[in-house]
N, C-alpha and C positions, 0 to 999 in steps of 0.2 A: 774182185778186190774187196777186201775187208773195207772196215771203216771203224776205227774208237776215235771217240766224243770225250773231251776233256772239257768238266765244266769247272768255272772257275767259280770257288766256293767260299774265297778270302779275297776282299782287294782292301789295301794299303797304301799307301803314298812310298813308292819305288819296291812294292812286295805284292806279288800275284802267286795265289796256292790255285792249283787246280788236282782235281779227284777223276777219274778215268772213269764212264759210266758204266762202264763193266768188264772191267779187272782192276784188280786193286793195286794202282799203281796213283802214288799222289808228288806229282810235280810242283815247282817255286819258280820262281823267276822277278827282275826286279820290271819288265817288260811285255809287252804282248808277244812280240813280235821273239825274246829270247825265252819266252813262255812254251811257243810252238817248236824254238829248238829242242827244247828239254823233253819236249812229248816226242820227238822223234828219236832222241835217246833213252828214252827210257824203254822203247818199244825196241831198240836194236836188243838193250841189256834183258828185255823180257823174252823175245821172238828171235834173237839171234838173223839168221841171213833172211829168216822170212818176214823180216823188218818192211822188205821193198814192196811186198802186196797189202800193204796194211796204210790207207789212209788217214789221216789227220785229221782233227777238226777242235777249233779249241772256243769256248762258248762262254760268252759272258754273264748269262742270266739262264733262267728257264719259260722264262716269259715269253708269249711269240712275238716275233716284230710286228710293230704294229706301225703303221705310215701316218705322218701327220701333214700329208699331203694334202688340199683341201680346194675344195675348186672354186673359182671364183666366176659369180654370178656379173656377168656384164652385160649392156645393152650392146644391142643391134650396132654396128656402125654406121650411120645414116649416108646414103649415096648422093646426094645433094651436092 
């Protein structure tokens, strides 16, 4: 199964552009969530029925995640 990566290259308050990382295909949406319908149609109008082997992924940055999980340093529980 394939895989194109839509990163999103505009955000806006109710406006999401994203750019396909390789093909040129640049999708809108006012949502994330209607962001990722747009990339699935725009891959029907590109790919036609071979639409179905072709995975989605839509990306907010290019940065990696990074966790700001952080551990917390506790003492022993004393058994007394």
């Amino acid at each position: 199964m394939r895989e194109v990566v839509f990163r999103v290259v505009r955000e806006r308050p109710g406006q999401l552009d994203a750019q396909a990382e390789t093909l040129p295909i640049r999708i809108a949406a006012p949502t994330l969530e209607e962001l990722q319908h747009e990339a699935r149609e725009a891959l029907i109008n590109h790919f036609g029925p071979a639409h179905c082997t072709v995975r989605v992924r839509v990306r907010r940055s290019q940065s990696p995640a990074v966790s700001v999980i952080r551990s917390l340093r506790r003492l022993p529980a004393s058994c007394s």
